[in-house]
PDB file of N, H, CA, C and O in Angstrom:
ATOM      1  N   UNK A   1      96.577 114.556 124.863  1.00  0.00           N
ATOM      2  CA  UNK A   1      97.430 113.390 124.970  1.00  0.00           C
ATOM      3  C   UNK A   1      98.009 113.060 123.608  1.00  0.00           C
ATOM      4  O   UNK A   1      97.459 113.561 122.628  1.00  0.00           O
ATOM      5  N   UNK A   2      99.165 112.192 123.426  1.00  0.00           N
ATOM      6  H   UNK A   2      99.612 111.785 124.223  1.00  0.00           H
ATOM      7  CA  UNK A   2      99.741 112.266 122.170  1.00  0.00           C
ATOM      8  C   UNK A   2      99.503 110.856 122.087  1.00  0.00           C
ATOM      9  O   UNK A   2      98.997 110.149 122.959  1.00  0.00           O
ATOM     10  N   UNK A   3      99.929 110.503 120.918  1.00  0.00           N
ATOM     11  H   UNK A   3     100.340 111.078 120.210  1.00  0.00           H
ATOM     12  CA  UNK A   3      99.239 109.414 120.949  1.00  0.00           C
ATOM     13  C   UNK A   3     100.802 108.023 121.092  1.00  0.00           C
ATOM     14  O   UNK A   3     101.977 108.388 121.133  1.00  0.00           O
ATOM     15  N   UNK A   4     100.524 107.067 121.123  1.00  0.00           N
ATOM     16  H   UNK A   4      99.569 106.771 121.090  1.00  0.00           H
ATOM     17  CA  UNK A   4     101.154 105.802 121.972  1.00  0.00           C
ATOM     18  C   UNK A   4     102.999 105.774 121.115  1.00  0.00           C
ATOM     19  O   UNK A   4     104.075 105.353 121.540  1.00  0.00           O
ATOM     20  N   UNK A   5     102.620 106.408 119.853  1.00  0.00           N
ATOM     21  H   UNK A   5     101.746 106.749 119.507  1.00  0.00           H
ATOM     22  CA  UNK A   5     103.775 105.895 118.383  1.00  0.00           C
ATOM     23  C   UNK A   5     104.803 107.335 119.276  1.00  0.00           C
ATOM     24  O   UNK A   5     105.911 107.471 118.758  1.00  0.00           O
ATOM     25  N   UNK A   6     104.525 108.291 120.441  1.00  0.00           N
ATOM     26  H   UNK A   6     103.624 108.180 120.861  1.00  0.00           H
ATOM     27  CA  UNK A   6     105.385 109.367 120.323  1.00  0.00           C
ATOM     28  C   UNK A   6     105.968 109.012 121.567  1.00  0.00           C
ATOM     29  O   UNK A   6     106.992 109.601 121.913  1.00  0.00           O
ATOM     30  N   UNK A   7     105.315 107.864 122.518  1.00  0.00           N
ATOM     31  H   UNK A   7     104.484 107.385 122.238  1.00  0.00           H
ATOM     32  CA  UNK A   7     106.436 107.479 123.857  1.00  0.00           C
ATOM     33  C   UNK A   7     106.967 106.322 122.956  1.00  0.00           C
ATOM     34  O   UNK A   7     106.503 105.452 122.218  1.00  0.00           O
ATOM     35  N   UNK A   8     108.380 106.836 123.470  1.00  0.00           N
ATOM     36  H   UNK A   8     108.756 107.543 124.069  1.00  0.00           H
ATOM     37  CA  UNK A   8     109.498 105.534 122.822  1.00  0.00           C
ATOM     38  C   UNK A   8     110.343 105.561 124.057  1.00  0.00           C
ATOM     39  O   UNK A   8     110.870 106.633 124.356  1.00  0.00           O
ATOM     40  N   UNK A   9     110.554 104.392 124.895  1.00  0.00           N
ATOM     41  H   UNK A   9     110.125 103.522 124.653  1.00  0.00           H
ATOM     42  CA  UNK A   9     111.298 104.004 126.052  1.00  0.00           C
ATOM     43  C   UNK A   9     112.646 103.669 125.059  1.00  0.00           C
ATOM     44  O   UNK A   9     112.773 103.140 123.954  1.00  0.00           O
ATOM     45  N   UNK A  10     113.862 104.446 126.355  1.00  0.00           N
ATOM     46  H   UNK A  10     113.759 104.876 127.252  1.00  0.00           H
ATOM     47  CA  UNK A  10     114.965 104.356 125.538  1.00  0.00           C
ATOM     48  C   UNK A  10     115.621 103.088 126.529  1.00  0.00           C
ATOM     49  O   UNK A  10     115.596 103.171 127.757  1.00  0.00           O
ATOM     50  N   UNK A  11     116.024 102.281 126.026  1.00  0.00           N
ATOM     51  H   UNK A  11     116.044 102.213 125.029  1.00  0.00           H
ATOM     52  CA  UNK A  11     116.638 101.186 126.498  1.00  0.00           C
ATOM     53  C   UNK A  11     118.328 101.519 126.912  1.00  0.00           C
ATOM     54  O   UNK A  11     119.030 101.984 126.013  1.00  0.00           O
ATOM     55  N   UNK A  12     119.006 101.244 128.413  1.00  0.00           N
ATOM     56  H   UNK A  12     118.436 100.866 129.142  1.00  0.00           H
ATOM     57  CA  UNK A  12     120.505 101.776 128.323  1.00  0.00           C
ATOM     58  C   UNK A  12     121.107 100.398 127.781  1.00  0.00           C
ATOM     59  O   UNK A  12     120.897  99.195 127.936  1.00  0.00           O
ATOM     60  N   UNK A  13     121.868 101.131 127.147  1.00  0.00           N
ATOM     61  H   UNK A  13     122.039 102.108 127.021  1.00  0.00           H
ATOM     62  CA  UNK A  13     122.897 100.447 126.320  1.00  0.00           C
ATOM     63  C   UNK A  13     123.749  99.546 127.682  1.00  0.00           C
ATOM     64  O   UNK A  13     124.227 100.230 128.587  1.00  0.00           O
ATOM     65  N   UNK A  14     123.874  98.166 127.731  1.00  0.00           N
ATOM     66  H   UNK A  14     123.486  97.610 126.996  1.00  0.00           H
ATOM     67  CA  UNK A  14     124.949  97.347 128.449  1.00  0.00           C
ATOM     68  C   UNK A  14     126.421  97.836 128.342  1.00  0.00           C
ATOM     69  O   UNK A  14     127.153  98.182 127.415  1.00  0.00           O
ATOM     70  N   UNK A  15     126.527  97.725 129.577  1.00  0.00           N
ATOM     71  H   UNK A  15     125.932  97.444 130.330  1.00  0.00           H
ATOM     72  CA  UNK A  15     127.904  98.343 130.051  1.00  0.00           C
ATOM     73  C   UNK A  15     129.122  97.648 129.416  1.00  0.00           C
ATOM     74  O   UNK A  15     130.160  98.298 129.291  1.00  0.00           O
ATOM     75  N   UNK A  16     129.056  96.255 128.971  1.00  0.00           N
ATOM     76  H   UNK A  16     128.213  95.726 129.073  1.00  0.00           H
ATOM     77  CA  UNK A  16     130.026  95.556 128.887  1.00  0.00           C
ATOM     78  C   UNK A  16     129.355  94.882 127.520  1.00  0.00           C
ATOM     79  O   UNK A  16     128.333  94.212 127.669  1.00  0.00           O
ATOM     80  N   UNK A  17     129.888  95.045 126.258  1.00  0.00           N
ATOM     81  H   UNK A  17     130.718  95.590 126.137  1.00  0.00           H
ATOM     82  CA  UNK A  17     129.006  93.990 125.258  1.00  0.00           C
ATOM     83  C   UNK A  17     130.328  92.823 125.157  1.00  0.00           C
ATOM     84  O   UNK A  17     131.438  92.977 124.647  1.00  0.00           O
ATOM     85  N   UNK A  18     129.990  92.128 125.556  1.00  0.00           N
ATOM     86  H   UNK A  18     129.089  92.003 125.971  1.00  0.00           H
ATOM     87  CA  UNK A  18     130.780  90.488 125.485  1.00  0.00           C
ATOM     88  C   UNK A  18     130.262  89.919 124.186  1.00  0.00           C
ATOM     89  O   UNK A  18     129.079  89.593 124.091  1.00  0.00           O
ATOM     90  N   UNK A  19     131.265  89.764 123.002  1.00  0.00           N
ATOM     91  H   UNK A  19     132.226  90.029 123.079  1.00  0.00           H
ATOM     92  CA  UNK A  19     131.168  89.260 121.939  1.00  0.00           C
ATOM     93  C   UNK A  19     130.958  87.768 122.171  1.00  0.00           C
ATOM     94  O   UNK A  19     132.115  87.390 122.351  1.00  0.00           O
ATOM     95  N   UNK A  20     130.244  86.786 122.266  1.00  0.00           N
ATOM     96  H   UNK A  20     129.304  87.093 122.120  1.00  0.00           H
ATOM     97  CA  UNK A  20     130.481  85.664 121.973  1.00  0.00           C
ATOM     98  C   UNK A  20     131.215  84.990 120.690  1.00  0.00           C
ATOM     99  O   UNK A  20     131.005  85.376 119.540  1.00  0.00           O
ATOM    100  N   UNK A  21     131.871  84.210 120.941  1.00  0.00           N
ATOM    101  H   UNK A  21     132.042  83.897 121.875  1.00  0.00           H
ATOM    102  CA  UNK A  21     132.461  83.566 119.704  1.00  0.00           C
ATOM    103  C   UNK A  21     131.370  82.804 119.211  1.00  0.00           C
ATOM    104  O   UNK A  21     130.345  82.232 119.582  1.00  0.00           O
ATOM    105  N   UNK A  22     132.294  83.142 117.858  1.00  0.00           N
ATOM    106  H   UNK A  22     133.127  83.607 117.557  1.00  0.00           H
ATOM    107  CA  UNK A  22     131.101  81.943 116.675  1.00  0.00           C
ATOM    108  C   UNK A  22     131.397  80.492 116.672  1.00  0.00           C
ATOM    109  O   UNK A  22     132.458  79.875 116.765  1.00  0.00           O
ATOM    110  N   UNK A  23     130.235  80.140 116.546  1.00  0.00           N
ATOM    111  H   UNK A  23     129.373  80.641 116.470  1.00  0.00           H
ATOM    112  CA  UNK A  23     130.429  79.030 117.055  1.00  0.00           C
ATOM    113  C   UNK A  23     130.220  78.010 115.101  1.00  0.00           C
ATOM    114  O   UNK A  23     129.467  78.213 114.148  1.00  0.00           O
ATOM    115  N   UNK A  24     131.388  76.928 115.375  1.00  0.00           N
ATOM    116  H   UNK A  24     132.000  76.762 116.148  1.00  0.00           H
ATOM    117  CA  UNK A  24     130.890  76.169 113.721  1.00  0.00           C
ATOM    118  C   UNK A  24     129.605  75.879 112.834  1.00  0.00           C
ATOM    119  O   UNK A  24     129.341  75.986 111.637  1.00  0.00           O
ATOM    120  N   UNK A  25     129.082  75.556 113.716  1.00  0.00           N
ATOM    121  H   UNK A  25     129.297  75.469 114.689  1.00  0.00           H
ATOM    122  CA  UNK A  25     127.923  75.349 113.091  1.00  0.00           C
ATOM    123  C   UNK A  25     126.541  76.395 113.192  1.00  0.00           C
ATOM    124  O   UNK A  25     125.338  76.137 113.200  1.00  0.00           O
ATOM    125  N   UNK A  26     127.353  77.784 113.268  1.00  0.00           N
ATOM    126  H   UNK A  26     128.331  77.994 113.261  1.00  0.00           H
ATOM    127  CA  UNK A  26     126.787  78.558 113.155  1.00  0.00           C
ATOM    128  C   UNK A  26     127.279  79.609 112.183  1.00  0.00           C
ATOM    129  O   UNK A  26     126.645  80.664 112.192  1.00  0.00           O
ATOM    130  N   UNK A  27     128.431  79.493 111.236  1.00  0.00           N
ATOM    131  H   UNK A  27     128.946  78.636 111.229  1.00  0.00           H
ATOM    132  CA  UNK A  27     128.787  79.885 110.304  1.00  0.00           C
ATOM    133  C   UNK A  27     129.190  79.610 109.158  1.00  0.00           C
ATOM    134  O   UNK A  27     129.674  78.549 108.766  1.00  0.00           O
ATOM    135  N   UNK A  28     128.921  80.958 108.355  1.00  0.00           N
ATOM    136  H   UNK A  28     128.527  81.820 108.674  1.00  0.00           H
ATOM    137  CA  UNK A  28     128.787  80.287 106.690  1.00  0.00           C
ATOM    138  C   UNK A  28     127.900  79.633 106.463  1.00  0.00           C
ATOM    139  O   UNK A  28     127.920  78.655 105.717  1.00  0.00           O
ATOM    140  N   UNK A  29     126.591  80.221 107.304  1.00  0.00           N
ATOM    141  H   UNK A  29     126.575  81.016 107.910  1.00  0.00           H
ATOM    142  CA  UNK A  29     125.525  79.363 106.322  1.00  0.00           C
ATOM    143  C   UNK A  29     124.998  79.384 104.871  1.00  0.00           C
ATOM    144  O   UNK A  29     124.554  78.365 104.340  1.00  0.00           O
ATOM    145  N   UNK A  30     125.067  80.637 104.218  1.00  0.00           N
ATOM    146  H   UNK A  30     125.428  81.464 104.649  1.00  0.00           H
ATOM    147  CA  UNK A  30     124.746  80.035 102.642  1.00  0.00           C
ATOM    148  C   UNK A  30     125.505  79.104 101.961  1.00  0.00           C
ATOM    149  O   UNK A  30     124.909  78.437 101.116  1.00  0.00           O
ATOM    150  N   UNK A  31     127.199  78.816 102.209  1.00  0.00           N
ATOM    151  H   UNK A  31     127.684  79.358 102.896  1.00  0.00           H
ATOM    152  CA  UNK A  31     128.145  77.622 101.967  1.00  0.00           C
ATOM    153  C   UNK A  31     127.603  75.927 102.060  1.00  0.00           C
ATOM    154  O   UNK A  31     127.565  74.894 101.391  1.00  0.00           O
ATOM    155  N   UNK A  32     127.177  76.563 103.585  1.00  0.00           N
ATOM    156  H   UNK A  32     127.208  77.401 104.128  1.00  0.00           H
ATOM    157  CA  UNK A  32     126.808  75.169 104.128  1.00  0.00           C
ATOM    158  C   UNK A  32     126.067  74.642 103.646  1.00  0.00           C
ATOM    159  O   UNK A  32     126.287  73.580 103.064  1.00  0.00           O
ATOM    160  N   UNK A  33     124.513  75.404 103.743  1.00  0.00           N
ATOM    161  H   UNK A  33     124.334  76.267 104.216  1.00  0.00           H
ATOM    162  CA  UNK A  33     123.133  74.706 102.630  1.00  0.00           C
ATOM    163  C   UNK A  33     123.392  74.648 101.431  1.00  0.00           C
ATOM    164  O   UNK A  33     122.878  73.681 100.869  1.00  0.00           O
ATOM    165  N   UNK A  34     123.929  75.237 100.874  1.00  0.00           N
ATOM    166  H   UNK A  34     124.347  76.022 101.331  1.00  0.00           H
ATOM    167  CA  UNK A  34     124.730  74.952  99.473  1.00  0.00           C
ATOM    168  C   UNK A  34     125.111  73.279  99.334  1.00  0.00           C
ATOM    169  O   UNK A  34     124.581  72.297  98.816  1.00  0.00           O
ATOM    170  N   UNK A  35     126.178  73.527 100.006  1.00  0.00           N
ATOM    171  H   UNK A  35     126.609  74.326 100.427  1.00  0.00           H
ATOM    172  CA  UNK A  35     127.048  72.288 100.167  1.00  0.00           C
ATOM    173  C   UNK A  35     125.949  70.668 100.632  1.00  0.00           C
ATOM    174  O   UNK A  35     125.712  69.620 100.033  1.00  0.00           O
ATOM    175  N   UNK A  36     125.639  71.099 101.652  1.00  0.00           N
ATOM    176  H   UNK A  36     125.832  71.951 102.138  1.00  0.00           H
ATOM    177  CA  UNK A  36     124.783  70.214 102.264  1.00  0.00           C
ATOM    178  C   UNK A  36     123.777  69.750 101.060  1.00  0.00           C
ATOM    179  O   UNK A  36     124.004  68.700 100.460  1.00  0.00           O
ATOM    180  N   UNK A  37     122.407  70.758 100.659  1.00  0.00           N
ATOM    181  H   UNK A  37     122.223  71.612 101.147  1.00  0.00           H
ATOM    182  CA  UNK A  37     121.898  70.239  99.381  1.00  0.00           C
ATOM    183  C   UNK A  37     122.273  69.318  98.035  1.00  0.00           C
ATOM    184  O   UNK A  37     121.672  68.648  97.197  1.00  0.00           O
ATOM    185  N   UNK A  38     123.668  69.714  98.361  1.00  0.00           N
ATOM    186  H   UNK A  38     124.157  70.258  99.042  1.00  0.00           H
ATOM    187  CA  UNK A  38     123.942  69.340  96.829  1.00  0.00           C
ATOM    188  C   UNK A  38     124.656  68.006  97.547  1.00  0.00           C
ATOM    189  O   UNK A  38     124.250  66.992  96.979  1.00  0.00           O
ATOM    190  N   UNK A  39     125.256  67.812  98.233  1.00  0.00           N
ATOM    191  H   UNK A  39     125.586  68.635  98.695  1.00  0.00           H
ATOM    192  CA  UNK A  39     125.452  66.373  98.612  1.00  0.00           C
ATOM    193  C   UNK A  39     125.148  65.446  98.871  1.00  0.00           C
ATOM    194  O   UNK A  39     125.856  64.441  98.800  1.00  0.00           O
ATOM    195  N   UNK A  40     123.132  65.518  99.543  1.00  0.00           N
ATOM    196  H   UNK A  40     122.557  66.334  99.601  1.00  0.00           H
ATOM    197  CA  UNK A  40     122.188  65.021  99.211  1.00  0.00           C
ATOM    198  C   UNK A  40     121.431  64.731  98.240  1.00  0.00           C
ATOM    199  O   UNK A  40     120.358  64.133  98.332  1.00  0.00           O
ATOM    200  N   UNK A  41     121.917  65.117  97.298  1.00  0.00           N
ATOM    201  H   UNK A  41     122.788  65.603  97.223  1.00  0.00           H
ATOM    202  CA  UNK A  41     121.052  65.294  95.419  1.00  0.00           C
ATOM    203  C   UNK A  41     121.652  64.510  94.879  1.00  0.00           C
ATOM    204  O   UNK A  41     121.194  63.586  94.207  1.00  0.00           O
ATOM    205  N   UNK A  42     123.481  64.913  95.221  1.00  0.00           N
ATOM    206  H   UNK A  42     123.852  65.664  95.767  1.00  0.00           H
ATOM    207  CA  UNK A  42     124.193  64.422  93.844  1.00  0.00           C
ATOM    208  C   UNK A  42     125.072  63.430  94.558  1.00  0.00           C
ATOM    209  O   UNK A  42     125.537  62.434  94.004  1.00  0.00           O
ATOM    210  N   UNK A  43     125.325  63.833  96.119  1.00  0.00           N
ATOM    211  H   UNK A  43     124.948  64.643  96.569  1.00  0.00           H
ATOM    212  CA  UNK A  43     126.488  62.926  96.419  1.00  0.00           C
ATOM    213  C   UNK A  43     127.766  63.749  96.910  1.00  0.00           C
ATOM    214  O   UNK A  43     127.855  64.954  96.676  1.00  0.00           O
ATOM    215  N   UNK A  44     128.885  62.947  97.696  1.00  0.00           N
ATOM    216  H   UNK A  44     128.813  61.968  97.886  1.00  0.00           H
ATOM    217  CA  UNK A  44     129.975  63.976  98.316  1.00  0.00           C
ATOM    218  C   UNK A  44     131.187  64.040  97.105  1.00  0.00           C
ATOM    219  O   UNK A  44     132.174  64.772  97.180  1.00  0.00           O
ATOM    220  N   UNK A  45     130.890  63.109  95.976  1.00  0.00           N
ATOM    221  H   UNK A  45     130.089  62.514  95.915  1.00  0.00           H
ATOM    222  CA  UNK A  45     132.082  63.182  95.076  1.00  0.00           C
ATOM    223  C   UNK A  45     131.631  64.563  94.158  1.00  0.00           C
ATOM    224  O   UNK A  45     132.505  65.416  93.998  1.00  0.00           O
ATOM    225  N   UNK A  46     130.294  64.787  93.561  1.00  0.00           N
ATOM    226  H   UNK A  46     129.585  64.095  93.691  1.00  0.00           H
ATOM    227  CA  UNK A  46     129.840  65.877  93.032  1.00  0.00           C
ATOM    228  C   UNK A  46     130.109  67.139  93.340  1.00  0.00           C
ATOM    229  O   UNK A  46     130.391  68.026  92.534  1.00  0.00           O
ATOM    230  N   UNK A  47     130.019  67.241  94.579  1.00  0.00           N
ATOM    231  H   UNK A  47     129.789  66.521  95.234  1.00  0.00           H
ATOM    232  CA  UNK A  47     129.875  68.411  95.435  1.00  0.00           C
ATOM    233  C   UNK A  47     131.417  68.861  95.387  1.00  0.00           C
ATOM    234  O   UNK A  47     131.228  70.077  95.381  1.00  0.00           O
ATOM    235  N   UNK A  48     132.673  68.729  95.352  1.00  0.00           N
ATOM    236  H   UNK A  48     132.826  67.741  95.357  1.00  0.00           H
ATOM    237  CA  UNK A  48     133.757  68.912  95.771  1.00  0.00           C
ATOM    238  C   UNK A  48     133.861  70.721  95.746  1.00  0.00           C
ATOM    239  O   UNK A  48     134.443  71.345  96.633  1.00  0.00           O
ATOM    240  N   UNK A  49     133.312  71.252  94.785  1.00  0.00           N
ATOM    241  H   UNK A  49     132.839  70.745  94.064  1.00  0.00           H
ATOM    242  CA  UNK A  49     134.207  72.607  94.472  1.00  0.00           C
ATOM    243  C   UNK A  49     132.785  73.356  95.872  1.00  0.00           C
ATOM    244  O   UNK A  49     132.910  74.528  96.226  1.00  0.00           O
ATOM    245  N   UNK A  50     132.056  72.816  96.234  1.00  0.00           N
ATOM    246  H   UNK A  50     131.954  71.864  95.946  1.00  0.00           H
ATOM    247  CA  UNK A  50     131.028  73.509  97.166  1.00  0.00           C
ATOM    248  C   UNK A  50     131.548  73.329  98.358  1.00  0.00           C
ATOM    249  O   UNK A  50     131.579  74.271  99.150  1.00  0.00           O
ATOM    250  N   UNK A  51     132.088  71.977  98.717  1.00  0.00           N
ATOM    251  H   UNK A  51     132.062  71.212  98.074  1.00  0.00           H
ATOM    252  CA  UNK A  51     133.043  71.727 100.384  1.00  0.00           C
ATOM    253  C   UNK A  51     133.650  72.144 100.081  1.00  0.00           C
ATOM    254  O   UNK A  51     133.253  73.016 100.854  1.00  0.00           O
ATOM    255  N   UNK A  52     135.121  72.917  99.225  1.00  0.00           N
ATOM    256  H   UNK A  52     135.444  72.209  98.597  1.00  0.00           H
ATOM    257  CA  UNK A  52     136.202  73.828  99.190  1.00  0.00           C
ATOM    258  C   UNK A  52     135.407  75.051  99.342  1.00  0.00           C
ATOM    259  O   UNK A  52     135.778  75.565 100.398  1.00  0.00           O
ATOM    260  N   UNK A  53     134.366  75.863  98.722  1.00  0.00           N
ATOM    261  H   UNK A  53     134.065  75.446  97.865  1.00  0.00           H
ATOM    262  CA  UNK A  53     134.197  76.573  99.267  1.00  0.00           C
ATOM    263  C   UNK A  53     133.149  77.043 100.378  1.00  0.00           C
ATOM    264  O   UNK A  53     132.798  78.185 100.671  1.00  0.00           O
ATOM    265  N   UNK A  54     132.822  76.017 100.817  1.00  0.00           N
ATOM    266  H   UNK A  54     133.107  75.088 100.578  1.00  0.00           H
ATOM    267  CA  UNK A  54     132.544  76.011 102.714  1.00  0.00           C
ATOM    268  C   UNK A  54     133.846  76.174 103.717  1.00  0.00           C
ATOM    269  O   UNK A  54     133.947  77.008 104.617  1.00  0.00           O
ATOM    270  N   UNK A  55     134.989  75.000 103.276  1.00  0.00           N
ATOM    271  H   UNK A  55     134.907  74.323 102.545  1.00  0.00           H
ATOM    272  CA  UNK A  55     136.123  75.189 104.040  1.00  0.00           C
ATOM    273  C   UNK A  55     136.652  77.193 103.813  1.00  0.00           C
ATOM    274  O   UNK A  55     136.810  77.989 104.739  1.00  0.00           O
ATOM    275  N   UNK A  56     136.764  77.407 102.709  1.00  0.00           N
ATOM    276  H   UNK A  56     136.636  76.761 101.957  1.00  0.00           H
ATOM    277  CA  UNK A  56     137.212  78.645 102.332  1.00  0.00           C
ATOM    278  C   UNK A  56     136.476  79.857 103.326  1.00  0.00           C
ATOM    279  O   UNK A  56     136.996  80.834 103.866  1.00  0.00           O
ATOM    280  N   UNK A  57     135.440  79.508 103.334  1.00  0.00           N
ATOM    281  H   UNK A  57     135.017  78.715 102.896  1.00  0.00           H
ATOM    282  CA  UNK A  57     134.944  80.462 104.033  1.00  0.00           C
ATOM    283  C   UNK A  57     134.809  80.134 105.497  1.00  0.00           C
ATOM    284  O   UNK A  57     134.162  80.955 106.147  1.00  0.00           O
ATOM    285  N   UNK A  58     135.311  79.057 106.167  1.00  0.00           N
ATOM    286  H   UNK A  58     135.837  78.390 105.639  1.00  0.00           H
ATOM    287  CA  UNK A  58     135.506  79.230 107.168  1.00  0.00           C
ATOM    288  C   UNK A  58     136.367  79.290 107.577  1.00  0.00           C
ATOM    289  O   UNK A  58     136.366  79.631 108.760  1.00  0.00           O
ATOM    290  N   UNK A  59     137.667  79.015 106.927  1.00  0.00           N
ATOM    291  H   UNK A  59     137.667  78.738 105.966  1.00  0.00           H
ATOM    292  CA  UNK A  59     139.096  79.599 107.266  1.00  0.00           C
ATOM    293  C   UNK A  59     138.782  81.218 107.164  1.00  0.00           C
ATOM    294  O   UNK A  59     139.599  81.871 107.812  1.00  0.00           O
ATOM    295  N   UNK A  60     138.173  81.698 106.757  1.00  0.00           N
ATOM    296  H   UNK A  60     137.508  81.168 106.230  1.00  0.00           H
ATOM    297  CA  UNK A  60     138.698  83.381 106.486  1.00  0.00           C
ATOM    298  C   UNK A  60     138.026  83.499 107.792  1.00  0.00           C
ATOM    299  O   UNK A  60     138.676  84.190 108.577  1.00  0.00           O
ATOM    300  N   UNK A  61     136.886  83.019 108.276  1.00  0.00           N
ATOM    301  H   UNK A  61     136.358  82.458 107.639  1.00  0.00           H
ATOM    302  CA  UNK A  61     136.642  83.259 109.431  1.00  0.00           C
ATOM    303  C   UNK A  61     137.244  82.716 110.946  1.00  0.00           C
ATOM    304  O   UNK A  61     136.808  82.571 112.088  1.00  0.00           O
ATOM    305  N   UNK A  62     138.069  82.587 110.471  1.00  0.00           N
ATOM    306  H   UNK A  62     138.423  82.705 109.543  1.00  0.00           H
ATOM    307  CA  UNK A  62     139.421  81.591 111.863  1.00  0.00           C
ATOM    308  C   UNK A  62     139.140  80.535 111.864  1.00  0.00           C
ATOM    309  O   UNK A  62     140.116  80.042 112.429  1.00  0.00           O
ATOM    310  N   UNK A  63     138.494  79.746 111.643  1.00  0.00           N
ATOM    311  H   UNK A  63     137.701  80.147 111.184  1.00  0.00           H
ATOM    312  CA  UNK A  63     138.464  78.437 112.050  1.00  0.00           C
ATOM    313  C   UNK A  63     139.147  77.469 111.109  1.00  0.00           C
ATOM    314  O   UNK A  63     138.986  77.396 109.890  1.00  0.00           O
ATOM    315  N   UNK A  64     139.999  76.680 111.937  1.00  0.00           N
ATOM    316  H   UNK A  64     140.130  76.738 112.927  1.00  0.00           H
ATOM    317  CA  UNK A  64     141.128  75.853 111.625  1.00  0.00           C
ATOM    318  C   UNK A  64     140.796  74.629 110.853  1.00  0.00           C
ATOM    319  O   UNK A  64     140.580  73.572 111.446  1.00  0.00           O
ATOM    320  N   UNK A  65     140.743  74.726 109.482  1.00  0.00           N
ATOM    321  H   UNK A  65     140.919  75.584 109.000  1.00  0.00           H
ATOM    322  CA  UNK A  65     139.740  73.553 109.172  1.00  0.00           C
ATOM    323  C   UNK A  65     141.397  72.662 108.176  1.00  0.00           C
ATOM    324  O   UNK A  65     141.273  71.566 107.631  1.00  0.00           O
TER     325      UNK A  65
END
């Protein structure tokens, strides 16, 4: 008998992969906690060049900000 590591079940690949869209508040998260942290520390006037680049990066990702 071989041992358990040499059966590998092959899973079929889905016929149809349906991309879900991204959803806002599920992107650009290193921006966001960025942003978010520092607006809690310092405040939303401090933070400015961190919300430009949260917005920045979610325009490149389509969203209409």
């Amino acid at each position: 008998m071989g041992n358990s590591a040499d059966k590998v079940e092959a899973k079929p690949a889905p016929e149809k992969t349906e991309k879900k869209p991204l959803k806002p508040c599920c992107a650009c998260l290193e921006t966001k906690k960025v942003r978010d942290e520092c607006i809690v520390n310092k405040g939303e006037a401090e933070c400015g060049h961190l919300i430009e680049a949260h917005k920045a990066c979610m325009r490149y990702l389509g969203f209409n900000i």
